[in-house]
N, C-alpha and C positions, 0 to 999 in steps of 0.2 A: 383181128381185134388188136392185136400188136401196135403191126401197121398203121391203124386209126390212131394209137397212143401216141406214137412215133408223130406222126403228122400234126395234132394237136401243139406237142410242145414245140415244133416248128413254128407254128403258127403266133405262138406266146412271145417266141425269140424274136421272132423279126416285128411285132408290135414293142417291143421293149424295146429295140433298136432304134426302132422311129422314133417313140417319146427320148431316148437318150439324146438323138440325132437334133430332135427339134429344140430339145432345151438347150442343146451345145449353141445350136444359132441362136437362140433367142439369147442367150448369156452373154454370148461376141455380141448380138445390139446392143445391148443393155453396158457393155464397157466400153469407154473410148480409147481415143489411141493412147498406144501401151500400155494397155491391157486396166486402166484404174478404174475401181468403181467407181460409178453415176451415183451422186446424191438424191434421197426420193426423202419425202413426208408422209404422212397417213391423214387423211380425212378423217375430222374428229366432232366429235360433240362440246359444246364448253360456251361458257359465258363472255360475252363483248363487249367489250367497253368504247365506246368511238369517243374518241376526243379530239380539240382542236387545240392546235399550238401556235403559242404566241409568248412574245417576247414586253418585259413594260417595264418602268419604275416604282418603286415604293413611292409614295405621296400624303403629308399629312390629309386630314380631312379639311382643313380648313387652317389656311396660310396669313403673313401680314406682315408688311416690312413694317413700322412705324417710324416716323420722319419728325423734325422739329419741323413748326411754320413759324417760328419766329426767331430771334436773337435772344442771346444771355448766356448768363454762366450758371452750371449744372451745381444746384445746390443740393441736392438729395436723391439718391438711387435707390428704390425700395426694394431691388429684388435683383438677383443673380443667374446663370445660367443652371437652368433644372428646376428652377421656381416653379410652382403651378399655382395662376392665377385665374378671378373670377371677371365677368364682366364687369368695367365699368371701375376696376380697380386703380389706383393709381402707383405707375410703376417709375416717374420722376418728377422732380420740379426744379423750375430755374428760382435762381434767387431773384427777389422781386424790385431792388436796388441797379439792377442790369438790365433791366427790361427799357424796351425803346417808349419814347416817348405817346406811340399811339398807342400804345397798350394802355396806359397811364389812364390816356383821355376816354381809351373806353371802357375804362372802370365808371369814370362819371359817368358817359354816356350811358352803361347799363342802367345807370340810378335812375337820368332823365327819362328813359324810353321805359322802362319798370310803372314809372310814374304813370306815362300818361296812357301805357295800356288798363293800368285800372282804373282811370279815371274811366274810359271809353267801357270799360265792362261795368261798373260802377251807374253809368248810364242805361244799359240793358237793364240792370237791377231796379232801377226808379223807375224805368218804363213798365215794367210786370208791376210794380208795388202802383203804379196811378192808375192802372185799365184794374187792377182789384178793388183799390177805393173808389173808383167809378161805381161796380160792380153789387158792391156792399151797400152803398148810400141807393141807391137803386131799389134796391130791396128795402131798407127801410121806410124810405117812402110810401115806398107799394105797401107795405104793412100799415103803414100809419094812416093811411086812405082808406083800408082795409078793414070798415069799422068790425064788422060782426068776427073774423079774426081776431080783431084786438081784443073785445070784449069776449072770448072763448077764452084766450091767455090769459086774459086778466082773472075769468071765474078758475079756471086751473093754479091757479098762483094761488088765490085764496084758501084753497083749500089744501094745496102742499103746507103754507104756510100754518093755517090752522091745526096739520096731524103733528108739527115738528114742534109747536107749542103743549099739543095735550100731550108729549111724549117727553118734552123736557118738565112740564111740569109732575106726573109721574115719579119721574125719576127722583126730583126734588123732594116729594114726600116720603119717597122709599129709603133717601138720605136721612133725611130729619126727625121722623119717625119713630120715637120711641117704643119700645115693646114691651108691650100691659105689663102688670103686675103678677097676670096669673100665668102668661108663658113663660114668665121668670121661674114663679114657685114649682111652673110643672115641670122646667127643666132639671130645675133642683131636687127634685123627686124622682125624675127619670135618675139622675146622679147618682143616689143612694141606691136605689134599687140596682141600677148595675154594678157596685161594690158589692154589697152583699151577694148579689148573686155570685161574681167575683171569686169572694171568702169561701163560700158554701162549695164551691167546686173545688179551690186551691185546698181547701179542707179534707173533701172526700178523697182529694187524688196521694196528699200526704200519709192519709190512713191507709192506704192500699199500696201504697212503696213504704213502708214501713213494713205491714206483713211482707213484702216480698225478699224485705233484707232482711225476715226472722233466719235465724238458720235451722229452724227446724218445716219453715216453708218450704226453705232450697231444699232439704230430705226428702218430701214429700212432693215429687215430680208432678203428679198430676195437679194436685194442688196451687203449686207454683203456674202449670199452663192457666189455671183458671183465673188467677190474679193477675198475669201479662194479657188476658186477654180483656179484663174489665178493663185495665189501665188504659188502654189504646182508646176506647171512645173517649174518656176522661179526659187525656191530651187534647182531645180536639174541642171538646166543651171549656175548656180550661183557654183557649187561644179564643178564641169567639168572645168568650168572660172579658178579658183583656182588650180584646178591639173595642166592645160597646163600654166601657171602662172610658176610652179614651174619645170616642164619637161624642159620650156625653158630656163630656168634663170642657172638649170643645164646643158644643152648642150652648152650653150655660158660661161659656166665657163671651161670647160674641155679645150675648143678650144682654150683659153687662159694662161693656164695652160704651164709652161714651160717644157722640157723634164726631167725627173729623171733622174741625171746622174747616178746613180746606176742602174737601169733597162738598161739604153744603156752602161752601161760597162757588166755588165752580159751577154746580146746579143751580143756584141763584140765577149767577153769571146767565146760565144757558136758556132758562126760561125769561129773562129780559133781553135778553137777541131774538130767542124767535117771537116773543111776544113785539118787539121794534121791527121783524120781518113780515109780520103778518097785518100791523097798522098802515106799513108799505102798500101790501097788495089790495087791501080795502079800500086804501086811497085811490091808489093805478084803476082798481073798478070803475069807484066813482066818478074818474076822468073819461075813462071813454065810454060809460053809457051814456051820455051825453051827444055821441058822436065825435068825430074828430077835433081833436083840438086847434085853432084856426093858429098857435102860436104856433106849438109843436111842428105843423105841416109845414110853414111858414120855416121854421130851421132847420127840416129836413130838406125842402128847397134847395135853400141856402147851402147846405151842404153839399149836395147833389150838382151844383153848380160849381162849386169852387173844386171838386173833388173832379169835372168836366175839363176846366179849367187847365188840372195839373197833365189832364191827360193830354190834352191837345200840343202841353208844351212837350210834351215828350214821346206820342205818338210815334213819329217818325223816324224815330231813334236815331242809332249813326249807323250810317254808310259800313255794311260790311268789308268792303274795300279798306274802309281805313283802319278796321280792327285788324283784318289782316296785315296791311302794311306795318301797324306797333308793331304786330308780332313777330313781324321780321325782324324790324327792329332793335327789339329785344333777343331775337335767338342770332342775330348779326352779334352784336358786341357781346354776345356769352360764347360767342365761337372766339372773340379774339380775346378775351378775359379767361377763358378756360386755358388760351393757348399756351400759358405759364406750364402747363405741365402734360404728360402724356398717359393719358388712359387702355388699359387694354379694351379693345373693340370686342372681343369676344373670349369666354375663356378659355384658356388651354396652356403652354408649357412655354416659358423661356428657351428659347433655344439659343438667342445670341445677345450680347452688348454691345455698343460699341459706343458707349462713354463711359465716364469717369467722373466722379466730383469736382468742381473748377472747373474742366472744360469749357470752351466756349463754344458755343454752337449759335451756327446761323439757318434760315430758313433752309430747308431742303435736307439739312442732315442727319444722317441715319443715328438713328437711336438703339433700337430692340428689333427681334425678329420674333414674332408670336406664332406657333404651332399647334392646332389641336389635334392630338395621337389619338383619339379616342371616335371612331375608329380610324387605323390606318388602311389606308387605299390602295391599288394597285393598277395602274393606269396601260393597259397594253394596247399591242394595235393586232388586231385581226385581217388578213386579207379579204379583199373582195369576193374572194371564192367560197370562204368558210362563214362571213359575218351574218349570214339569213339560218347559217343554223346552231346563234348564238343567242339565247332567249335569255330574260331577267331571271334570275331565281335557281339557274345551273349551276351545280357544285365545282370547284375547282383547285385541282391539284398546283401547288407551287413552291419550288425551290430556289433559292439565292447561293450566289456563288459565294456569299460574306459568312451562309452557312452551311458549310458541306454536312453533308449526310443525312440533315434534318428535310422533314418533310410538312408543308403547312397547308391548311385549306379555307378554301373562302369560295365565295358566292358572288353572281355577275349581278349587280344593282341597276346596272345601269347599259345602253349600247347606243353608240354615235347615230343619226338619220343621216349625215352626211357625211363620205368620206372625205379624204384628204391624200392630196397625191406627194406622195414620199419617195421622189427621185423616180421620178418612171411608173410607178407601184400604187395603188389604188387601196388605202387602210382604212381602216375604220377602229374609233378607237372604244374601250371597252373597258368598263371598270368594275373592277371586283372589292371587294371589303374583305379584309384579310379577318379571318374567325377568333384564330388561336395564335396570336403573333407572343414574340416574347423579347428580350431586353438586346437582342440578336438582330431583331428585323429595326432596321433604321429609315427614316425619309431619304432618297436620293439611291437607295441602291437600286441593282438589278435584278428582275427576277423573272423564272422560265414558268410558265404558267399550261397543263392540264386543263381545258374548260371540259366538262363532259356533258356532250353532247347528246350520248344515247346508250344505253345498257340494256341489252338483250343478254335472256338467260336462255340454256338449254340451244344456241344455235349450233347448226350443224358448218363447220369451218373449215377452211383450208389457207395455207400460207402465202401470203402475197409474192411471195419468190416465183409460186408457180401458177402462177398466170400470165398466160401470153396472149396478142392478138395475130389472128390467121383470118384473112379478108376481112377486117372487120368486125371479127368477133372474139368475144372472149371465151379460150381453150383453157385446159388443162390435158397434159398428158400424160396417161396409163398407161401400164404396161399390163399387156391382155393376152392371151393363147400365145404367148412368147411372143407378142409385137409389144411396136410401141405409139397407140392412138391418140388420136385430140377428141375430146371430149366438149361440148360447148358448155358452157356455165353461164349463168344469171346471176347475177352479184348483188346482193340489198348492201348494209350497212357493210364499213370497212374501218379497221384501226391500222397502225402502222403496222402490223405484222401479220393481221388476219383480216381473214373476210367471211362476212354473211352469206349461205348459196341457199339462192330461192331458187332456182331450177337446173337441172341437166342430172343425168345419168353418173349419180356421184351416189356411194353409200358408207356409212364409217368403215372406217378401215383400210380405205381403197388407197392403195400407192401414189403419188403423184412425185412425175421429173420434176426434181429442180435443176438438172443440167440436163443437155441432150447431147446422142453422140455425136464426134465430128462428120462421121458418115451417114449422119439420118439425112432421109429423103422425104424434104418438105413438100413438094410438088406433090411425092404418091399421099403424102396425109389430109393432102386438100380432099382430095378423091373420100377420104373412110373420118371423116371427121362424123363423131355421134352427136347430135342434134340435142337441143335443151330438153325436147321433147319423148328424146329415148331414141328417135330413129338415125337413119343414116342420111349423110350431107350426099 
């Protein structure tokens, strides 16, 4: 039994020797010459950002040298560097004493060619107004022919006319109208009778606030409730008293009330109009039951013809060609009439001068420089290799070297369909709109620009350091039962420092070289390289 004991722990010793033995080797691979450790990583989990880099300038949104085109001397500057102006504003003028001769003449000449575009629209107008009197006399006639028509109109006219006479005269009697004797006397009876009534309540309600201010009332609590409590209908009989009081005093005033001689001359007035409107329609009857009138038709004709007449002189109006030609005309010499001074084309910020009041300036020379900031742009160039996975609407990180430390972001608007070959180089240019810019980011500088391309959450990663190609393929190498293996790996998405693994024999945690030693044997790793698939190469 000993013996067995004895022999066991032998057997421990020399497996402990071996695992000591094999880690001493695997330790010497795992360090390079003299003696230094090998740098490794760990296979992790984490979030990816892929982005693409690119380099661009800041850029207003919308630029504009503005130029004189004519001669003179600079009479007025309305605005200075930092101005922010609107469309259409005016930001100088020449004095008008310096101005060349053809400027002069086409001041007239705006007047003349002014002229005769409206004579030429003037003529479109009389052509619509003669093809309607055409139109109108047209129709008259046809009505005038039209006997049973006309004699409908004419029985409707009558009798309009008839209702708007028995309604004025109505009225006329409701004006002039005196009233009787006995609506008189009975309003004057209604009168009294609502005083008295009046009295008789003002009365009662006096006698019962009189007890209530006894003071042997106020002693006697219950007493007192039964007196405030008659009081209260009283109040309200006592205001009623008071309105018909006054309803009546106003209805026996009207009824005495003389008649307004203006109101029954205006009634007058209005039953001899419609009574003159209605002798009209009587008459118009009598003319076309008869049948048509041979005179009347006879000047409808006549109208109908000269009204033909006007049309034919103007039927064919003018020549759209030459309306348009005035029109030139006229927006020609408001182009060299305006030219005295300089408008902003669009609005946005002063950003330069370059005159002065007096100055003399000749055609061609610079004026103002106009910028619109709002928003500022960011003009980069993307290579050929990254530009297909650069879409509109990508967020994007970017920094200037005008401001360290700060950090800004913005969004790609926009991406070129054609590149451009930039010394050898194949770009395509790409423009983002700056989000959150601030008094720091200016037109003209430089900046490094973030586009992000793709964001995966939860991938599983490892460091671009350690990845290598072996035939062909992409390795990673482990250090495993004290060796040191290539591992193949499948790569998806990559940023500068990491990468996406969509397959091979990789789990968190796992070690990966980033240096190998100077004595590894590439040959024997071709041999044991593990396959994406798990197996062996």
């Amino acid at each position: 039994m000993r013996s067995l004991i004895v022999k066991n722990r032998v057997v421990v010793t020399l497996v402990l020797l071996a695992v000591l033995v094999a880690g001493y080797l695997g330790l010497r691979a795992l360090r390079g010459a003299g003696g230094a450790s090998l740098a490794t990583e760990t296979v992790s989990r984490g979030d990816l950002t892929v982005t693409v880099r690119a380099d661009g300038l800041v850029q207003a949104y919308q630029s504009a040298q503005l130029f004189w085109t004519i001669s003179g001397a600079v009479e007025q500057i309305n605005v200075e560097v930092g101005d922010v102006v609107d469309p259409g504003e005016v930001l100088a003028v020449l004095e008008q004493n310096s101005l060349s001769q053809n400027v002069l003449l086409a001041q007239v000449n705006l007047i003349e060619a002014q002229r005769q575009l409206d004579d030429l629209r003037l003529s479109q107008t009389q052509r619509a107004e003669a093809l309607k009197a055409v139109e109108e006399a047209e129709r008259a006639l046809e009505d005038g022919l039209n006997n049973k028509a006309a004699q409908a109109d004419a029985l409707e006219g009558v009798a309009q006319a008839q209702k708007e006479l028995e309604a004025a005269q109505l009225n006329l009697a409701i004006v002039i109208k005196r009233p009787p004797q006995l609506a008189i006397d009975q309003a004057y009876a209604n009168l009294v009778l609502a005083k008295e009534a009046l009295e008789q309540t003002q009365e009662q309600y006096e006698i019962i606030q009189k007890k209530l201010n006894n003071p042997k009332s106020l002693a006697n609590k219950l007493f007192g409730q039964r007196l405030r409590k008659a009081l209260k209908p009283l109040e309200l009989q006592l205001a009623s008293a008071q309105r018909a009081v006054v309803a009546a005093q106003e209805k026996y005033a009207r009824l005495l009330e003389p008649v307004d001689p203006l109101d029954a001359t205006i009634a007058e007035g209005n039953v001899m109009l419609a009574q003159a409107k209605l002798d009209d329609a009587q008459r118009n009857l009598e003319r076309v039951q008869d049948g048509p009138n041979p005179g009347d038709i006879a000047v409808l004709k006549a109208q109908l013809a000269d009204a033909r007449r006007e049309w034919e002189r103007w039927q064919d109006g003018v020549d759209p060609a030459e309306i348009a030609a005035a029109e030139a005309r006229v927006a020609a010499a408001q182009a060299v009439v305006a030219a005295d001074q300089i408008t902003a084309p669009f609005g946005g910020v002063v950003t330069g001068v370059s005159i002065t009041p007096g100055d003399r300036v000749s055609s061609g020379s610079r004026a103002f420089r106009l910028d619109d900031l709002d928003p500022l742009l960011v003009h980069l160039q993307v290579s050929e290799i990254d530009i297909n996975r650069v879409q509109v609407g990508q967020p994007v990180n970017l920094t200037f070297d005008a401001a360290p430390g700060a950090e800004y972001h913005g969004r790609v608007v926009e991406t070129a369909v054609v590149g451009q070959d930039l010394g050898g180089v194949v770009g395509f240019s790409v423009t983002v709109e700056l989000l959150d810019p601030d008094e720091k980011v200016k037109p003209g500088m430089t900046a490094s620009a973030e586009i992000v391309v793709n964001q995966l959450a939860d991938a599983l990663l490892i460091p671009n350091r350690a990845i290598r190609f072996l035939d062909g393929r992409r390795v990673v190498y482990v250090p495993r039962s004290g060796q040191i293996v290539p591992v193949e790996v499948e790569i998806g998405a990559s940023s500068d420092a990491f990468s996406q693994v969509v397959g091979g024999d990789l789990q968190v945690g796992d070690s990966l070289m980033i240096d190998l030693p100077e004595n590894f044997n590439l040959d024997a790793s071709r041999s044991s390289i593990i396959s994406a698939d798990g197996g062996g190469g």
